[in-house]
MARKE-557097 format. One record per residue (C-alpha): y, x, z; residue number from 1; residue in three letters. Coordinates in pm, 1 decimal. Example, Ala and Ser with C-alpha at 12.3 -4.5 7.8 and 13.67 -1.06 7.14 Angstrom:
MARKE-557097
{r {-450.0; 1230.0; 780.0}; 1; ALA}
{r {-106.0; 1367.0; 714.0}; 2; SER}
end
This chain:
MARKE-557097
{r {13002.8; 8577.6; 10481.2}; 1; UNK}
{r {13273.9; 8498.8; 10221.0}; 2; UNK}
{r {13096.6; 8476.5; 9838.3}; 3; UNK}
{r {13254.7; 8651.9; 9588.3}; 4; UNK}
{r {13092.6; 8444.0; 9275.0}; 5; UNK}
{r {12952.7; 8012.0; 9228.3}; 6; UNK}
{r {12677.7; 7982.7; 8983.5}; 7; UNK}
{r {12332.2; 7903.8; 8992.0}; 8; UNK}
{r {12005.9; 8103.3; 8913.4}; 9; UNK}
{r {11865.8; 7987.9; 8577.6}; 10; UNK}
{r {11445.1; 7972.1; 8639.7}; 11; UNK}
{r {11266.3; 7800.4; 8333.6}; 12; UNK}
{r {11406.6; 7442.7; 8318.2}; 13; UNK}
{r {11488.4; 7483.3; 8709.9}; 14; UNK}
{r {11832.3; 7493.1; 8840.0}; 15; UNK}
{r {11917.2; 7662.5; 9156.9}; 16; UNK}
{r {12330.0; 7633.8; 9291.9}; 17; UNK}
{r {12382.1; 7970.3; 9455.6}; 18; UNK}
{r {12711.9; 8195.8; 9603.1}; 19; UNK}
{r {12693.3; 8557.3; 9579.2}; 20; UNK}
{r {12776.8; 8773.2; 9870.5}; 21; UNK}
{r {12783.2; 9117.1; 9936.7}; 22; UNK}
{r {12504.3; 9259.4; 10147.2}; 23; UNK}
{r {12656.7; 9578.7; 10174.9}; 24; UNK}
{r {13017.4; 9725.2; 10378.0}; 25; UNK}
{r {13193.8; 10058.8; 10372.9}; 26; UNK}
{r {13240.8; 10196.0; 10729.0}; 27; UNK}
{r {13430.0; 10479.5; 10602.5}; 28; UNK}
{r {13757.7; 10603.5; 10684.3}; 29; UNK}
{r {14066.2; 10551.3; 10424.6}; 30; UNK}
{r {14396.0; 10754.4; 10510.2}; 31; UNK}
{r {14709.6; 10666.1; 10339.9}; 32; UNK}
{r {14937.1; 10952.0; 10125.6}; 33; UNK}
{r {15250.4; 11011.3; 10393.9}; 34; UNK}
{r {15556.2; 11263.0; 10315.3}; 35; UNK}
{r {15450.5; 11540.2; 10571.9}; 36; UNK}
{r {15804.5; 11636.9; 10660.0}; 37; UNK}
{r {15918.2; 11231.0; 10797.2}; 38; UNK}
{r {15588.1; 11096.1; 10761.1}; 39; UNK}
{r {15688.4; 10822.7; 10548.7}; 40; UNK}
{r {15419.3; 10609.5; 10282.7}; 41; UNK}
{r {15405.6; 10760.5; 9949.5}; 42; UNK}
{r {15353.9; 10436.5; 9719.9}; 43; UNK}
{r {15275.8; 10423.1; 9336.4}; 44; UNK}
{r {15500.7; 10189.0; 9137.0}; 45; UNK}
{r {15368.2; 10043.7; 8803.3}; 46; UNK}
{r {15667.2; 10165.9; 8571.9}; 47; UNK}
{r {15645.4; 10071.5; 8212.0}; 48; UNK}
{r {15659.6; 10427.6; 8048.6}; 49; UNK}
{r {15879.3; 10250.2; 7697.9}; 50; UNK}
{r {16116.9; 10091.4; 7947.2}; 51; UNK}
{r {16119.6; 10305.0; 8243.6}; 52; UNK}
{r {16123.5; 10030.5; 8503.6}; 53; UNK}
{r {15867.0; 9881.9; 8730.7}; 54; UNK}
{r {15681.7; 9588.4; 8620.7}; 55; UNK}
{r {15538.5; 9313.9; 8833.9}; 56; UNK}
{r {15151.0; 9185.9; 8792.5}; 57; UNK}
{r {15270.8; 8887.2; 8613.7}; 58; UNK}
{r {15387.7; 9107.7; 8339.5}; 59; UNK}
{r {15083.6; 9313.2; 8343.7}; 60; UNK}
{r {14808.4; 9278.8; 8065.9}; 61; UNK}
{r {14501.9; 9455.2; 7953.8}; 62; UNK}
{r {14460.7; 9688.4; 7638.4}; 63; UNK}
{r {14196.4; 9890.9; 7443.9}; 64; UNK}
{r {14334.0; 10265.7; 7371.1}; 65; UNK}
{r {14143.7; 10356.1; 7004.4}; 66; UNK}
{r {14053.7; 10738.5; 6991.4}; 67; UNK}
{r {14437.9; 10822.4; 6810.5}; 68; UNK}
{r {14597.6; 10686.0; 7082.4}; 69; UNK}
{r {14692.3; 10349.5; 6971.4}; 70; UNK}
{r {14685.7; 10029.1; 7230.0}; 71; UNK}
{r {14503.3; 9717.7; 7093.4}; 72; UNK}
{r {14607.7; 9383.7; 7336.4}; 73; UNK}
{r {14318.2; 9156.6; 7450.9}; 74; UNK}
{r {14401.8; 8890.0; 7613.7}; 75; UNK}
{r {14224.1; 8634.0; 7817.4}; 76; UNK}
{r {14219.1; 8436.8; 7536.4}; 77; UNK}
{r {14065.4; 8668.3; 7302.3}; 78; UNK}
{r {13761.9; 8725.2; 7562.0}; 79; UNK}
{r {13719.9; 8342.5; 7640.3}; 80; UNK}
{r {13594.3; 8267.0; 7283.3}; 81; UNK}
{r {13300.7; 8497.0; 7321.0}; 82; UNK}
{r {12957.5; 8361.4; 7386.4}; 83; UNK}
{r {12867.5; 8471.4; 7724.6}; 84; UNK}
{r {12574.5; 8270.6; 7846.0}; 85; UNK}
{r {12548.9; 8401.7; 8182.5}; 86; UNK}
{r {12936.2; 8322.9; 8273.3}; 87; UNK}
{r {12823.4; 8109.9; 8577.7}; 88; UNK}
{r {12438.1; 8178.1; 8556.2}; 89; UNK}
{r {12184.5; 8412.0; 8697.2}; 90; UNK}
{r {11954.4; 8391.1; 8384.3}; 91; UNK}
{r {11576.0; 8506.9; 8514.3}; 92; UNK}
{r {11436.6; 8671.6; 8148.3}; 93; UNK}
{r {11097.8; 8819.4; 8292.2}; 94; UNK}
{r {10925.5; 8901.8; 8629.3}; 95; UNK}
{r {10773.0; 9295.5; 8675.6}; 96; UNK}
{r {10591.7; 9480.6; 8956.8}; 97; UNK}
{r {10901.2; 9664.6; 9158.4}; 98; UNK}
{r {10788.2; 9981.1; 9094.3}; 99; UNK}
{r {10864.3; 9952.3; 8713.4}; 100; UNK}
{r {11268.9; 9987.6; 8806.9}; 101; UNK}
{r {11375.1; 10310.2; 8807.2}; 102; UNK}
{r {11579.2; 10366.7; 9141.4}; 103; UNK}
{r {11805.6; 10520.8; 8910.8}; 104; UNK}
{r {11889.8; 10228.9; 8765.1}; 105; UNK}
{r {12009.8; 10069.2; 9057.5}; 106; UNK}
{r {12395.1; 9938.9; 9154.6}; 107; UNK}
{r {12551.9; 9710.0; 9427.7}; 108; UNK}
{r {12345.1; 9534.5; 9621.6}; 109; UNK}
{r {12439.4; 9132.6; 9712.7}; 110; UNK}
{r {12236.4; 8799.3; 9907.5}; 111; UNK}
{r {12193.2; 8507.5; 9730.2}; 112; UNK}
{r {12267.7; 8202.7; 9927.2}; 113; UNK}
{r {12167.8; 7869.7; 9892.3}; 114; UNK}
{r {12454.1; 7645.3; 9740.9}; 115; UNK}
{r {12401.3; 7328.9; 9967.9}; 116; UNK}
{r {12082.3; 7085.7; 10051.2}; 117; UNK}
{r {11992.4; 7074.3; 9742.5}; 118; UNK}
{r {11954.8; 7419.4; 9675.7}; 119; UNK}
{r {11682.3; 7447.2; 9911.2}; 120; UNK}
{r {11346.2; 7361.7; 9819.0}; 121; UNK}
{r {11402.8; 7529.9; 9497.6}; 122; UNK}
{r {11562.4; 7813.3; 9663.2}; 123; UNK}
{r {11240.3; 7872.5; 9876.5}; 124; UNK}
{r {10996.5; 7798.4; 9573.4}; 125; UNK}
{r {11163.9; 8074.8; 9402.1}; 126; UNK}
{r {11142.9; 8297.4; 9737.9}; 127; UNK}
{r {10790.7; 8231.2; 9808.6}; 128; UNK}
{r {10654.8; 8233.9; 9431.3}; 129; UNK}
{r {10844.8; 8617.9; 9433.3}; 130; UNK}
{r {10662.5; 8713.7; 9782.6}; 131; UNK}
{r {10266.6; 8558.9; 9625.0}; 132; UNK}
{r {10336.9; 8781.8; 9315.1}; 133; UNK}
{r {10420.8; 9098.7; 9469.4}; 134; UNK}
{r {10723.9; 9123.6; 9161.1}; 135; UNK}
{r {11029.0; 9109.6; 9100.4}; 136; UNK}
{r {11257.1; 8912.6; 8848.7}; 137; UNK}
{r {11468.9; 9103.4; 8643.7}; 138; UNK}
{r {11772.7; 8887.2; 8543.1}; 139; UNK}
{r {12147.5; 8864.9; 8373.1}; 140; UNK}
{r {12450.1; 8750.9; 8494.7}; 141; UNK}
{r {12816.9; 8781.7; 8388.9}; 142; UNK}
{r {13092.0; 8937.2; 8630.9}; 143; UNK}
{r {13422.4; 9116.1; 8635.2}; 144; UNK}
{r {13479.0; 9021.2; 8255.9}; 145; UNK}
{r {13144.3; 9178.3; 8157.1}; 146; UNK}
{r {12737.4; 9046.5; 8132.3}; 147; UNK}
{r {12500.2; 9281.6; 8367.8}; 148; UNK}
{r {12164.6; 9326.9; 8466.8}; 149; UNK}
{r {11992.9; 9276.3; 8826.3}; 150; UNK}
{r {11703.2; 9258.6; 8974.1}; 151; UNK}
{r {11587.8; 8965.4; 9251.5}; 152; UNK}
{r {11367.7; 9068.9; 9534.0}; 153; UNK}
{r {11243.0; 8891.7; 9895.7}; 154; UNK}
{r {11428.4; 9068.2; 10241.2}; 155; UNK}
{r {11342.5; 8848.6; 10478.7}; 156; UNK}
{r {11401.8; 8457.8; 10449.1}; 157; UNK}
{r {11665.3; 8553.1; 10184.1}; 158; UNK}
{r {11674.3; 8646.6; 9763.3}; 159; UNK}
{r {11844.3; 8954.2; 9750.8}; 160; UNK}
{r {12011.8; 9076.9; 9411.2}; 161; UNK}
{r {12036.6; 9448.5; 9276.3}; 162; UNK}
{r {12273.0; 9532.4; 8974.3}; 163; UNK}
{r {12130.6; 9739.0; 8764.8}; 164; UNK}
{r {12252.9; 9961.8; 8491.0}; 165; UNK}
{r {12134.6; 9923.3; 8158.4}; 166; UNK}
{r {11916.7; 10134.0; 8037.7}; 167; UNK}
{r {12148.1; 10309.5; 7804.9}; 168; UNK}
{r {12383.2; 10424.8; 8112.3}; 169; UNK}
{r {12098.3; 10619.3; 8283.1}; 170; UNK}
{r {12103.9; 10977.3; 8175.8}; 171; UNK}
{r {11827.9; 11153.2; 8061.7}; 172; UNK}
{r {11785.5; 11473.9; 8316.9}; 173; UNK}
{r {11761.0; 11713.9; 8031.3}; 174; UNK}
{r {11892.6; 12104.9; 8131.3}; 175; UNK}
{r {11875.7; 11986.9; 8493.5}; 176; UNK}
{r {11531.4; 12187.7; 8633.2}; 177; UNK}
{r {11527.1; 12547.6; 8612.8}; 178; UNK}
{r {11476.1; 12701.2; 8259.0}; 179; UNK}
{r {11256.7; 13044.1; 8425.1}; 180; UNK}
{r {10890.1; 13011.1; 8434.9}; 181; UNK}
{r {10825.6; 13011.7; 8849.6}; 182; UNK}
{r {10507.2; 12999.7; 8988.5}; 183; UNK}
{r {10424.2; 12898.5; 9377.5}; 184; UNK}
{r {10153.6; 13002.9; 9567.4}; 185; UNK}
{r {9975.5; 12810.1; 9774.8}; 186; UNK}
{r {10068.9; 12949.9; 10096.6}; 187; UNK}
{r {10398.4; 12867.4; 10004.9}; 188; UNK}
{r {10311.7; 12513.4; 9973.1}; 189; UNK}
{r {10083.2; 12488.3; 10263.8}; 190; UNK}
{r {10390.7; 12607.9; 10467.5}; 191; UNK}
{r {10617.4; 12346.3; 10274.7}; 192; UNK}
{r {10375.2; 12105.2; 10363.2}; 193; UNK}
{r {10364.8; 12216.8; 10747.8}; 194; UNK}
{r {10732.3; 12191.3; 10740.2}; 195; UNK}
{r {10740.8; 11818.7; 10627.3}; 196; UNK}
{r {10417.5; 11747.8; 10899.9}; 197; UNK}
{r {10666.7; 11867.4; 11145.4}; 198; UNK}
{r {10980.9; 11708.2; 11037.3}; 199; UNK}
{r {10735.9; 11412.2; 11048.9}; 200; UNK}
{r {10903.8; 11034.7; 10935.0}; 201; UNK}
{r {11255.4; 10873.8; 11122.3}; 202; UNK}
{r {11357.4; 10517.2; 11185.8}; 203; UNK}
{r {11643.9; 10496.8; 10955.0}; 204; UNK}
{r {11782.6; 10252.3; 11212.7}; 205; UNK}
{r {11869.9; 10567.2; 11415.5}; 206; UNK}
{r {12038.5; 10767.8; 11141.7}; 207; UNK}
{r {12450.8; 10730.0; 11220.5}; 208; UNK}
{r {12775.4; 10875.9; 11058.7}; 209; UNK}
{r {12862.8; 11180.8; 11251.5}; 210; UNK}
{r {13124.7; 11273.3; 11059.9}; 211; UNK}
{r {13291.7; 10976.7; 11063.2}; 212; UNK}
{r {13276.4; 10940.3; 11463.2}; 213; UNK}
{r {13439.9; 11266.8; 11464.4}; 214; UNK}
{r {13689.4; 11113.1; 11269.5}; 215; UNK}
{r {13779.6; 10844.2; 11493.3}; 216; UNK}
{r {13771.0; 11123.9; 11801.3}; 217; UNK}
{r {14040.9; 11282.1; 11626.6}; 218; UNK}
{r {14249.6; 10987.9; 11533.6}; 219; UNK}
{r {14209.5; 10823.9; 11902.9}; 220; UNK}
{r {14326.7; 11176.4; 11998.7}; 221; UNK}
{r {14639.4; 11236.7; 11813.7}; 222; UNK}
{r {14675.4; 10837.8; 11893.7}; 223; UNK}
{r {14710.9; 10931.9; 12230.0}; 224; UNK}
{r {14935.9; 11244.7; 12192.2}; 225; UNK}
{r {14633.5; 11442.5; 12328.5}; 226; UNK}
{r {14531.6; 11737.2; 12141.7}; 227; UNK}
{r {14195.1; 11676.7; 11913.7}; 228; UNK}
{r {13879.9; 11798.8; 11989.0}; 229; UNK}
{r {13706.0; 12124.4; 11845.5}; 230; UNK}
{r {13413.4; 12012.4; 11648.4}; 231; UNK}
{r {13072.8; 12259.1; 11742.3}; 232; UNK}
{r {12978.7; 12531.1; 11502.5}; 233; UNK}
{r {12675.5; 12478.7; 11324.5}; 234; UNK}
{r {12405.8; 12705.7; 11344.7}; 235; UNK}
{r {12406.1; 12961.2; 11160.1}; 236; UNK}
{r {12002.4; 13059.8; 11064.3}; 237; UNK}
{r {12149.0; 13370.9; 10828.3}; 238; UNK}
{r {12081.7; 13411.8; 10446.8}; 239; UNK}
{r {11670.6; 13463.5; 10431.2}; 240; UNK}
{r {11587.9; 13584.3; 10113.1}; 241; UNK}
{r {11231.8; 13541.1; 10096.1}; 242; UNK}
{r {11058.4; 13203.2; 10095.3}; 243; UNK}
{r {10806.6; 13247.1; 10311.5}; 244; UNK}
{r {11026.9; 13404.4; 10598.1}; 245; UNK}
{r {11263.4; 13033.9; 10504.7}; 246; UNK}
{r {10981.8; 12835.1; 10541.5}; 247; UNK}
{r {10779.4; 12957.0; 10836.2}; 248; UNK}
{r {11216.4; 12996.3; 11021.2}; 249; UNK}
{r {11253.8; 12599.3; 10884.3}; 250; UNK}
{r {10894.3; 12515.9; 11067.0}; 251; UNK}
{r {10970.8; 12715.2; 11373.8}; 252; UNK}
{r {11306.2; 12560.4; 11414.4}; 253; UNK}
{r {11195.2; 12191.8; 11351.7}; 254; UNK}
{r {10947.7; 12268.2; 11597.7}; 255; UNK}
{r {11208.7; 12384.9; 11872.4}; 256; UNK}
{r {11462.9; 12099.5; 11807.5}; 257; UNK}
{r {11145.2; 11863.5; 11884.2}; 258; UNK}
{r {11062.1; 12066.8; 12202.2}; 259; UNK}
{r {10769.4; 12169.5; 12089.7}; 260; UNK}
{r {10657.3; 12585.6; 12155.2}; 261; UNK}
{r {10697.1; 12744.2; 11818.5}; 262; UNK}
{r {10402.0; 12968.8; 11675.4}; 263; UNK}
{r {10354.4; 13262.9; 11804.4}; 264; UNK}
{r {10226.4; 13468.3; 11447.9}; 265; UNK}
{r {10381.1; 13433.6; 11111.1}; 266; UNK}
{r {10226.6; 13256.9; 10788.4}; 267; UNK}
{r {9957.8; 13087.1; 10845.5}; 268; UNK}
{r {9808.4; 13141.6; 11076.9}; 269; UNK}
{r {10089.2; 13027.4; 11317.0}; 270; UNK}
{r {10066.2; 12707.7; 11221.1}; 271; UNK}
{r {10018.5; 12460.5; 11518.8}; 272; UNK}
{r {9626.5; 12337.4; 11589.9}; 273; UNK}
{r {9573.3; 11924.3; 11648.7}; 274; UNK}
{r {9668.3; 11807.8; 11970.4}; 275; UNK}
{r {9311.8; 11756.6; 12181.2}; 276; UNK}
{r {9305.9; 11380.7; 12391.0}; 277; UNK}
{r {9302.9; 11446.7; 12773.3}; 278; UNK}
{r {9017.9; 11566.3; 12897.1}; 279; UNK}
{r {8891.5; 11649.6; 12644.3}; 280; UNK}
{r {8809.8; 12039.9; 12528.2}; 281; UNK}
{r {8840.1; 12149.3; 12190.6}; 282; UNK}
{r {8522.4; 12284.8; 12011.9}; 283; UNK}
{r {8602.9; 12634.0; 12018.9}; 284; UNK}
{r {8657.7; 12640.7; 12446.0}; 285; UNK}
{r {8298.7; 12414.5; 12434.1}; 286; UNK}
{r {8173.7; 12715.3; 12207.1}; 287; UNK}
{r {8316.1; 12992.0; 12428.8}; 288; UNK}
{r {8201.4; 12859.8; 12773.0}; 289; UNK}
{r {7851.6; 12733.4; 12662.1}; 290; UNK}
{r {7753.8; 13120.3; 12663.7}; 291; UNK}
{r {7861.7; 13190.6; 13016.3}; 292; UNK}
{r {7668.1; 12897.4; 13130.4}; 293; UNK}
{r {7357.5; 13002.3; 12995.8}; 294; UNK}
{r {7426.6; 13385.0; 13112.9}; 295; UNK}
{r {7468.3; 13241.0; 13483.8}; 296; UNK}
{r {7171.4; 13013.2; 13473.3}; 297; UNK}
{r {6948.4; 13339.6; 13359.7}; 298; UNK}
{r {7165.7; 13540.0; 13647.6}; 299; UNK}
{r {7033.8; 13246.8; 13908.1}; 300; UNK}
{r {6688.9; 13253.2; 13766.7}; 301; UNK}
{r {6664.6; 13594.2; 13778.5}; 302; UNK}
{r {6777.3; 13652.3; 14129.2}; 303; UNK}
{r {6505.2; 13343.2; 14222.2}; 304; UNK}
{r {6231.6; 13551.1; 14045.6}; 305; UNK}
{r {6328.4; 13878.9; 14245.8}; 306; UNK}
{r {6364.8; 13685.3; 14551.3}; 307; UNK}
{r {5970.8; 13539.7; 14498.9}; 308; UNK}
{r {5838.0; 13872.0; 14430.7}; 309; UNK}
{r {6014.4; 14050.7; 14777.2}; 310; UNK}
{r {5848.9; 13709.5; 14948.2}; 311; UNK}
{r {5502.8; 13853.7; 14778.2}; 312; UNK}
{r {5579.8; 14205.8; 14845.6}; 313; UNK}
{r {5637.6; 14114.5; 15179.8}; 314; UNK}
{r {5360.5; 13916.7; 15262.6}; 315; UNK}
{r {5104.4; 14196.0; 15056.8}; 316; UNK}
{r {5256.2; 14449.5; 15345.8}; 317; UNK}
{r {5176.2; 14314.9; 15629.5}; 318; UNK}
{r {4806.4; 14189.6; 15509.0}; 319; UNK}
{r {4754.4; 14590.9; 15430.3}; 320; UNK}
{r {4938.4; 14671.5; 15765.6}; 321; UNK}
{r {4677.3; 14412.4; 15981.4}; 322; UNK}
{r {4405.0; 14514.8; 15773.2}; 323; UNK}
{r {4475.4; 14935.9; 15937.9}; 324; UNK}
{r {4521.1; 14781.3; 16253.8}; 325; UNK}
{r {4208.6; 14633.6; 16247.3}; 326; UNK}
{r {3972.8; 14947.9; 16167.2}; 327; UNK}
{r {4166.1; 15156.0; 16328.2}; 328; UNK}
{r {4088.9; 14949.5; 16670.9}; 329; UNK}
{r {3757.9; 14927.7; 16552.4}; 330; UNK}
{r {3737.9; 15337.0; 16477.5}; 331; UNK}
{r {3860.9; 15390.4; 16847.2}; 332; UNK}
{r {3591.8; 15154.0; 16984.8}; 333; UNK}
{r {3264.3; 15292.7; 16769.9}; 334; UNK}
{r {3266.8; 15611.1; 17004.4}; 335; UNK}
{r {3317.0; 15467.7; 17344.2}; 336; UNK}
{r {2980.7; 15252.9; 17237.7}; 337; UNK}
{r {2795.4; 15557.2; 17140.7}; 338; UNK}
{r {2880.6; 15733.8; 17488.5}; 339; UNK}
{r {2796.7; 15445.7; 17701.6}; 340; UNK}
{r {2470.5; 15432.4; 17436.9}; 341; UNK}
{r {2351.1; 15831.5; 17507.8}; 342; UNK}
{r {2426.6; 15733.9; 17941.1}; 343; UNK}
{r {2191.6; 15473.9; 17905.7}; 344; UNK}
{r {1909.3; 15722.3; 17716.6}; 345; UNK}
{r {1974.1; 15983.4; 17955.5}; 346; UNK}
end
């Protein structure tokens, strides 16, 4: 990468040679201004408004415009005299925990790289004393004619540098939140937090430009004399007036696009219940079937009982039944005795 700035960082009495580099790129699109009707470049010439002719950069200067109107020159010169410590130094002036800078705060973003050999045990001191603190150093630096602020933090193997603004040119966000007394209910925020729950987290790794692919579709199109293709409609979802409707349509939606089977009921109760593992039942189908298994086992128990008692019925008849048998055979043989009895008398 090419570095846009030599200096060195400035750590107590220690010395570090760095280049700046930009860690950041632009991937977007720039057109140029054409005359529609021959498609020719519209340009801007630098025309000197007293003279009324164009002027070259050589002949170019800078100037301060008071509040009547009137240009003051500065020159080079003029800013050269001014002491501006940080000219070719990153000057380290105190080391905080990250989350004291306000993300507001925060500019360009650029990697500091090690200016040569022996830039690099003090280069990796620096690195690993940031990394054992769990901080940050907040530093200035001079560049593009003016001193700034940044802020030095680990990525990686590398010291990375944010510009900050100063902490005058962060405005306060006064008349920005609505000036009517709202309250929410907690439904309302037990839906809001549903709907986050299902949006869920994203690698931002997979996050892309759409727009700007479409872009380039269109350009490799007319490119090609072809005729450019129709971008898709979004989806519509209406205008939803009430909150609750917007909410439980944003959960059921986010739901659909994941493939999931969106709730059945509104509010909620149609909130989705935790996944169960395989094979496993949840409590309430445990609770629900532990019933019917004690019903059938009284249902088998039963029927064993009944069955017993027919067995005993069963038996009880045909004791009785033998027992008739018995005197009736004996009743029919008492009188045939008591003849052959009255022969022998006789």
């Amino acid at each position: 990468m090419r570095s846009i700035w030599n200096g060195a960082i400035s750590f107590g009495l220690v010395s570090i040679p760095i280049k700046l580099v930009n860690a950041t790129e632009s991937h977007s699109i720039s057109f140029r201004q054409i005359h529609t009707e021959d498609g020719g470049r519209i340009r801007y010439r630098k025309v000197c408004e007293l003279e009324d002719r164009e002027v070259d950069s050589a002949e170019i200067g800078k100037g301060y415009e008071d509040a009547d109107g009137t240009i003051i020159p500065i020159t080079d010169e003029d800013l050269s005299h001014l002491p501006l410590p940080t000219a070719r130094t990153i000057e380290i002036v105190a080391f905080v925990p990250g989350d004291r800078i306000d993300p507001l705060q925060m500019d360009a973003a650029y990697y500091l790289q090690a200016g040569g050999a022996p830039a690099a045990k003090p280069y990796t001191l620096l690195r690993e004393a940031l990394k054992r603190s769990n901080k940050v150093a907040i530093a200035k630096y001079a560049l593009r004619g003016r001193e700034r602020l940044g802020m030095l933090r680990v990525v990686g193997d590398a010291i990375a540098m944010h510009g900050l603004l100063w902490p005058d040119e962060v405005r306060a966000p006064e008349g920005v939140a609505p000036d009517a007394d709202v309250t929410v209910r907690d439904k309302e925020l037990d839906l809001a937090d549903a709907l986050m729950d299902t949006l869920g987290e994203v690698d931002l790794d997979d996050l892309h430009d759409e727009y700007r692919e479409a872009v380039e579709e269109v350009i490799a199109a007319k490119a090609a004399g072809e005729t450019p293709p129709e971008a898709p409609s979004a989806p519509s979802g209406g205008k939803v007036l009430d909150l609750m409707a917007a909410l439980e349509k944003s959960v059921r939606a986010a739901k659909e696009s994941r493939g999931e089977e969106p709730p059945a009921e509104a509010g909620l109760r149609s909130l989705p219940r935790p996944k169960q593992p395989a094979g496993k039942k949840s409590t309430s189908a445990t609770k629900r079937a532990e019933p019917s298994a004690h019903k059938s086992t009284a249902r088998t128990a039963k029927t064993a009982k009944s069955a017993q008692s027919a067995k005993k019925a069963t038996s009880t008849t045909k004791s009785t039944a033998k027992k008739a048998t018995t005197k009736k055979t004996a009743a029919k043989k008492t009188p045939a005795k008591k003849t052959a009895a009255r022969k022998r008398t006789a």
